[in-house]
C-alpha positions in Angstrom: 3.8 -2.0 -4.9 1.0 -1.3 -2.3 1.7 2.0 -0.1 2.3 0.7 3.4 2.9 3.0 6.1 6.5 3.8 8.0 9.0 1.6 6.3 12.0 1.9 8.9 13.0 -2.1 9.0 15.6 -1.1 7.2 17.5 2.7 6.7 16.7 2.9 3.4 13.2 2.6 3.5 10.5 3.3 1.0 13.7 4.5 -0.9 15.4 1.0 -1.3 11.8 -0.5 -2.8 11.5 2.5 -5.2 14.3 1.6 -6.4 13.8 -2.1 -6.7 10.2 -1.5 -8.1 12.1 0.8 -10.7 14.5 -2.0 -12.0 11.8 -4.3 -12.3 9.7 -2.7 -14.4 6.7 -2.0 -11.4 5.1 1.1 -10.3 5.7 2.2 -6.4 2.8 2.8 -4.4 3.9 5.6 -1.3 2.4 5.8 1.7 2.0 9.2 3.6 2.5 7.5 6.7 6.1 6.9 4.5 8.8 7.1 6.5 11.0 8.5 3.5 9.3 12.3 1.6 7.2 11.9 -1.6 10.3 14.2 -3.0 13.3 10.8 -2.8 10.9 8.6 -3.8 9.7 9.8 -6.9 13.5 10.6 -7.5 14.2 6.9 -7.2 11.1 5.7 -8.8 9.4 7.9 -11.4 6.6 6.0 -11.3 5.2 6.7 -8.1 1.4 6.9 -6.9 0.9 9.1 -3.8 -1.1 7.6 -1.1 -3.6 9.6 1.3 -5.6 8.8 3.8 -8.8 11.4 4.8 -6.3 13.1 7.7 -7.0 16.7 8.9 -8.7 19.7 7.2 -9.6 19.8 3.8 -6.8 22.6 3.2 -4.2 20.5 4.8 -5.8 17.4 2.0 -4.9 19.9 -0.6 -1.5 20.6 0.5 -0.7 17.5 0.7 -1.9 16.6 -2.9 -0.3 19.6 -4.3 3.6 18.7 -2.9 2.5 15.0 -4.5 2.0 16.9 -8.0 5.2 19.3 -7.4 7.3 16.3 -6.9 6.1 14.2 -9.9 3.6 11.5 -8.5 2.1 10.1 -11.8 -1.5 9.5 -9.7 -3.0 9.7 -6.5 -4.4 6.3 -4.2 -6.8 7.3 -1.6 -7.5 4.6 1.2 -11.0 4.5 2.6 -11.3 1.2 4.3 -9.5 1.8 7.7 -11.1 5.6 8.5 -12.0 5.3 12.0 -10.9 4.1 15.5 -11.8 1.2 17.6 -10.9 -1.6 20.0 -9.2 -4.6 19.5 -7.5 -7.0 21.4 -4.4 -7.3 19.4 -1.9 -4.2 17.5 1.6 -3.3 17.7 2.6 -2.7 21.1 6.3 -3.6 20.5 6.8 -0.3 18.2 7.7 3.2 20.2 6.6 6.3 19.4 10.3 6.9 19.1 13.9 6.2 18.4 15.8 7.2 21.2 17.8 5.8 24.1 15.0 4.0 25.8 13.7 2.7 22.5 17.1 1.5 22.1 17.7 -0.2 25.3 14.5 -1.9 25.0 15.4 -3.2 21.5 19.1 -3.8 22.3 18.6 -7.8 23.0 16.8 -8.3 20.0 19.4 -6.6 17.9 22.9 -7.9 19.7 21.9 -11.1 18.1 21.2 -9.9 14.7 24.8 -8.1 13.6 24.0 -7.9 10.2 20.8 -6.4 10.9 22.4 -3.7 13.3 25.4 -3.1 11.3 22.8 -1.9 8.5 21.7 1.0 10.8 25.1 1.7 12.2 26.4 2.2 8.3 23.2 4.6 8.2 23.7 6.6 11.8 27.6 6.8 10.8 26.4 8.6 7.1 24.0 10.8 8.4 24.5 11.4 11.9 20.8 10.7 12.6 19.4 7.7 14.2 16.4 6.5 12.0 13.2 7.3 13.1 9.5 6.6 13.2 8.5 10.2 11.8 6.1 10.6 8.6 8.0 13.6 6.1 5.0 13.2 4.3 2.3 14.5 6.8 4.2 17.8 7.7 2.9 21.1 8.1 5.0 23.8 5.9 8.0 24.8 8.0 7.4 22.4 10.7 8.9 19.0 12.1 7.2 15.9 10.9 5.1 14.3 13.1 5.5 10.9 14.8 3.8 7.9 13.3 1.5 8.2 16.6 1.2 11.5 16.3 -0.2 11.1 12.8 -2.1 8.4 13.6 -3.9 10.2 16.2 -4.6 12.7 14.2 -6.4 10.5 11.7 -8.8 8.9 14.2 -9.6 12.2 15.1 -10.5 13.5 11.8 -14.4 13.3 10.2 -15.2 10.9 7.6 -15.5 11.8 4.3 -18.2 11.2 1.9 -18.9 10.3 -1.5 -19.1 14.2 -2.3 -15.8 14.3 -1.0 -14.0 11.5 -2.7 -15.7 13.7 -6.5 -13.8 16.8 -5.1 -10.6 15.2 -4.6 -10.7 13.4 -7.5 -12.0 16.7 -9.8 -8.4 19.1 -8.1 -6.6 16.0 -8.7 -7.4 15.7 -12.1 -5.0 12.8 -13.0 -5.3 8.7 -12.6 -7.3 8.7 -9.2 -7.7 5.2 -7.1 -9.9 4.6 -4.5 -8.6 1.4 -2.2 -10.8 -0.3 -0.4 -13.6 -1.4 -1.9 -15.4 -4.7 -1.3 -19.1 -4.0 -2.3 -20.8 -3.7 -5.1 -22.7 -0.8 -4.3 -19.3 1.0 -3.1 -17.6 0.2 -6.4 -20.7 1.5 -8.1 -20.4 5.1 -6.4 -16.4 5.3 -7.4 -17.5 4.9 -10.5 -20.3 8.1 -10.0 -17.6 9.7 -8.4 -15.3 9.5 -11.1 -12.5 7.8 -10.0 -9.9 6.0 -12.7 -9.3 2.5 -10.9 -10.4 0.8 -7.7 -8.5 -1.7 -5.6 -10.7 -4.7 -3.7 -9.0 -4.5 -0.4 -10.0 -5.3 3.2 -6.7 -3.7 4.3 -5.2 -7.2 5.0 -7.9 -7.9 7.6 -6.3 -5.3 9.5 -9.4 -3.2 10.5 -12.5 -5.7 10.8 -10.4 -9.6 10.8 -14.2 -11.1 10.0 -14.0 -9.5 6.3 -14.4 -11.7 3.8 -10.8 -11.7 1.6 -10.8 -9.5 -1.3 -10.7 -12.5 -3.7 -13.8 -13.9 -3.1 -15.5 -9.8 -3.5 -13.3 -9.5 -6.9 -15.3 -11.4 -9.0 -18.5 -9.6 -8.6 -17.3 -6.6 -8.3 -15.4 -6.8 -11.3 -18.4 -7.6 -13.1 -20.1 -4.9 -12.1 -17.4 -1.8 -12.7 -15.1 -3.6 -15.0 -16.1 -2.4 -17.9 -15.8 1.3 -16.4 -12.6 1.5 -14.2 -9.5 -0.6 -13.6 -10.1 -3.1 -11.1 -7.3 -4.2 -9.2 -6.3 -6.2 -6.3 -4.7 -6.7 -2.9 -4.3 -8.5 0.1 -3.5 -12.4 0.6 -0.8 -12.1 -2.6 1.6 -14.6 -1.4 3.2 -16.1 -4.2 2.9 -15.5 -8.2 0.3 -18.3 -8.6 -2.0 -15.7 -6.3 -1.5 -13.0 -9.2 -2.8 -15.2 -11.7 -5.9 -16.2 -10.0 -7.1 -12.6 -9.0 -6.0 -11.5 -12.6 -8.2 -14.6 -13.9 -11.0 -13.5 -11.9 -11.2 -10.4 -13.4 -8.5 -7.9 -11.6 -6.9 -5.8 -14.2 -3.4 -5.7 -11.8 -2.7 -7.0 -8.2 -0.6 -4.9 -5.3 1.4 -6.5 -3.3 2.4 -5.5 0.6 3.3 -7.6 3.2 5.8 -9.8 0.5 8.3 -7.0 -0.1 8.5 -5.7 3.1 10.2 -9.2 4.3 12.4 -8.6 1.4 13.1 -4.8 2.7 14.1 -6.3 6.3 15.7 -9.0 5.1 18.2 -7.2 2.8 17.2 -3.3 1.1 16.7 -3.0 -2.1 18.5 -6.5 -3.1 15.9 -8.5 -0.7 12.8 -6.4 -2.4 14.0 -7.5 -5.9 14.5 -10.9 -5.3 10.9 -10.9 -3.3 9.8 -9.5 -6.9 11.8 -11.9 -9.3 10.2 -14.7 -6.9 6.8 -13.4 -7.4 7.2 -13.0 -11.2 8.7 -16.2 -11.8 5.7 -18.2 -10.1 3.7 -16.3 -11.9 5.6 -17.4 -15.8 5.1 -21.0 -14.0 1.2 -21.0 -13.3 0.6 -18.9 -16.9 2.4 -22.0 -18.3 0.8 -24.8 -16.1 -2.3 -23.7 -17.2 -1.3 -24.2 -20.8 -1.5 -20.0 -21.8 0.9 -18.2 -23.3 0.6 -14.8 -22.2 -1.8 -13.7 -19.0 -3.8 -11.8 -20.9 -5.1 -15.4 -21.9 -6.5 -16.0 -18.6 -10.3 -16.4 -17.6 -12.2 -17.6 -14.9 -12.8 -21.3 -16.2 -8.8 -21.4 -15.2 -9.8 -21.4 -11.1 -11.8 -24.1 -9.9 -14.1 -22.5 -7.2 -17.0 -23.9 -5.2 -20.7 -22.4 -5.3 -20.2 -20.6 -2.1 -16.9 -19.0 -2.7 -18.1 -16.1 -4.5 -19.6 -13.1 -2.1 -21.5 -11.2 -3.8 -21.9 -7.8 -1.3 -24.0 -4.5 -1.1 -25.7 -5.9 -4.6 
């Protein structure tokens, strides 16, 4: 499961796909843009990987890593590929900075027609007494309130990059399995590897920073060649269907992570509507495996995709 940030399309959140990752066999990938604390997740999902992005001081990094360890995150993802702010003609203005009685006016004529939708978050509201909101637990000072997903996210764009020397000192208080996701080059993958990291994932963040970037499949191949060997490789972005899985594992990706998939399956229907996104996925991919005449994926190779010359990109080489 790839972390993706602020999970409120349903109440139950980054809660309901722990727990549908956790029947299924898959590891859970938590954002800390989460809308649900690193604390319920793990407790719904033992296998949990903790997410961070390079927001605030270097002390704040650390506590942040430290609750991840308290709670029981098996390993830590760090993101690296959407560190920085900038223009762009298209975004999200449709989400508020808040749940409250203006938010829900404004929403009210897309709900009305949607009961099963809003009945969802009235069966929440009437449990807890609290409307759900658009806060991230996971980002909160010690003692304080947790900020809004804009507040967050502001404070990210304001916040230096980091460097390679950086990305070694995280990984060395860490200490545990350490992924860097983000990678698309060569040369990049090459300095994960210096810096010690345990796995990278080839990701261009869904296109969501720079939409020109190649996709991640056509960079797997030769950066798999180069770091293979060294670090797990995996993959995300453009996973779509179980067939996808099998190609990125063919060319050379030792796992994929999927996003955008199971979060239609979270709107559509919680936990239920994650796992049947997952049994969908898994049963395409037993069908390819067997189309393909294997047995096991671990048979795959790259003679099993037909590419052309030019598909490959081959960057920072």
């Amino acid at each position: 499961i790839s972390p993706t940030g602020v999970q409120a399309v349903h109440p139950d959140g980054e809660v309901a796909v722990a727990r549908a990752a956790a029947a299924r066999g898959i590891a859970m990938g938590l954002s800390s843009f989460a809308s649900k604390s690193i604390e319920d997740v793990v407790a719904a999902n033992p296998q949990t990987f903790f997410q961070m992005y390079w927001v605030g001081s270097k002390e704040q990094m650390v506590q942040r890593m430290e609750r991840a360890r308290a709670a029981g995150a098996v390993g830590l993802i760090v993101t690296l590929d959407w560190s920085f702010s900038h223009g762009r003609d298209w975004g999200s203005p449709a989400i508020p900075e808040k749940i409250d009685v203006k938010a829900l006016t404004k929403l009210a004529p897309e709900m009305i027609v949607k009961p099963r939708y809003m009945k969802d978050f009235i069966k929440a509201f009437a449990a807890t007494h609290k409307i759900p909101d658009l806060t991230t637990p996971n980002l909160a000072e010690p003692g304080q309130d947790a900020p809004t997903f804009f507040g967050a996210y502001g404070e990210w764009m304001g916040t230096p990059q980091p460097s390679w020397e950086d990305v070694a000192w995280l990984r060395e208080l860490w200490g545990g399995p350490f992924m860097l996701k983000g990678v698309m080059r060569v040369d990049d993958a090459k300095r994960a590897v210096d810096a010690g990291v345990t796995a990278i994932s080839v990701s261009n963040h869904g296109g969501n920073n720079l939409d020109g970037t190649p996709a991640p499949i056509r960079a797997l191949p030769a950066v798999a060649e180069a770091v293979g060997g060294d670090v797990e490789v995996l993959l995300d972005g453009g996973i779509r269907r179980g067939s996808d899985v099998v190609k990125a594992v063919a060319l050379g990706a030792k796992a994929v992570m999927i996003g955008r998939g199971y979060l239609w399956g979270l709107a559509a229907n919680g936990q239920a509507g994650v796992e049947n996104v997952l049994d969908i996925l898994r049963s395409g991919i037993d069908s390819a495996i067997l189309g393909l005449g294997h047995s096991s994926i671990h048979d795959l190779t790259a003679d099993d995709v037909v590419t052309t010359d030019s598909f490959a990109r081959n960057l920072g080489s």
